[in-house]
C-alpha positions in Angstrom: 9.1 45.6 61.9 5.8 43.6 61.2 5.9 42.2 64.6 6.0 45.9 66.0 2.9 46.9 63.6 1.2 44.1 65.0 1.7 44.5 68.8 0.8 48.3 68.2 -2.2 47.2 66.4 -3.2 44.7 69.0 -2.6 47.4 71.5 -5.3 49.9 69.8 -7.3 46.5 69.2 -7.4 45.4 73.1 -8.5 48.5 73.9 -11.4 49.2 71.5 -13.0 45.5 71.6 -12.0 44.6 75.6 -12.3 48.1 76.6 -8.5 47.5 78.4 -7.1 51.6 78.2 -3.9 51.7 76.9 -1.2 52.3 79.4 -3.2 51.5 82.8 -2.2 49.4 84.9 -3.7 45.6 85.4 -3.2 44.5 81.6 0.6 44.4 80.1 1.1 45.6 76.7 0.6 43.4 73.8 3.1 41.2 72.5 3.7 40.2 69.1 5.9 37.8 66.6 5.7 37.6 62.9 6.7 35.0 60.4 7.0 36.6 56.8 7.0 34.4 54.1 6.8 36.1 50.2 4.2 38.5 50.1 2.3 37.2 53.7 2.7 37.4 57.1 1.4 34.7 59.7 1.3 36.6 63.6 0.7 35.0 66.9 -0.6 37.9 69.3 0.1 37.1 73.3 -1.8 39.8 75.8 -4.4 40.0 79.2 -8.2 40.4 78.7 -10.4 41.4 81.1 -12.2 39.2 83.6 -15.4 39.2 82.4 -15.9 39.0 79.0 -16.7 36.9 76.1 -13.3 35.3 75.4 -14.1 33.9 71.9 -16.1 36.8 70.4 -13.7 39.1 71.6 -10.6 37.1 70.8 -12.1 36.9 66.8 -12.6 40.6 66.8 -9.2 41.5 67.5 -7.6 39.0 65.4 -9.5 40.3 62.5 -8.8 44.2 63.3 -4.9 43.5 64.1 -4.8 41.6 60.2 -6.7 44.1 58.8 -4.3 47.1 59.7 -1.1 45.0 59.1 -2.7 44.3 55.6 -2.8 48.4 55.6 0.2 49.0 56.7 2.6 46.7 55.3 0.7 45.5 51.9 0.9 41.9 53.2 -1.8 39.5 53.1 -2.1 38.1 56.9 -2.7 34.2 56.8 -3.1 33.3 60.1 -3.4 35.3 63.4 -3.1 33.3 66.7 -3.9 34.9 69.5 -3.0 33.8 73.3 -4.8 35.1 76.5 -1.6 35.9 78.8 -4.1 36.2 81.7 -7.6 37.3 82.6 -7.6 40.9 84.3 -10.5 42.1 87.0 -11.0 45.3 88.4 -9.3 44.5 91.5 -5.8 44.2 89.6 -5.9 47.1 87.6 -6.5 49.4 90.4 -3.8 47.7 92.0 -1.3 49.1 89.6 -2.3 52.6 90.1 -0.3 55.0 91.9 -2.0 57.4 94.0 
């Protein structure tokens, strides 16, 4: 269940910091996994960025939005978010995925 709070999260996350819309094509949905020890949770995010964009800056801002909402959420303190670029994303893929 904290693994699905996460991905969600992640999703909303992806799109407001990478500006990646949720459900286009190019960039698959978020993934998540969650290790829950007493009273914490440590997550390791997987998902595509765009290509460009600042990679570390963005990276840090969704790891601290995705922690701060499963802190909401579930009333656990988040220890550690990892966070793993699947692949970079340009303009040419996402169109690509479109159905006209």
């Amino acid at each position: 269940m904290v693994a699905r709070i996460a991905a969600r999260a992640a999703r909303t996350a992806q799109s407001r910091r990478a500006a990646v819309p949720p459900d286009r094509g190019g960039a698959a949905a978020p993934s998540a996994s969650a290790a829950v020890r007493t009273g914490s949770v440590r997550l390791h995010l997987a998902m595509d960025l765009p290509y460009p964009t600042d990679i570390p800056h963005v990276c840090e801002r969704i790891q601290h939005d995705v922690a701060e909402r499963v802190t909401q959420l579930t009333g656990l303190a988040v220890g550690e978010v990892t966070l793993t670029v699947r692949r970079l994303v340009t303009a040419a893929d996402a169109s690509r995925g479109r159905v006209r």
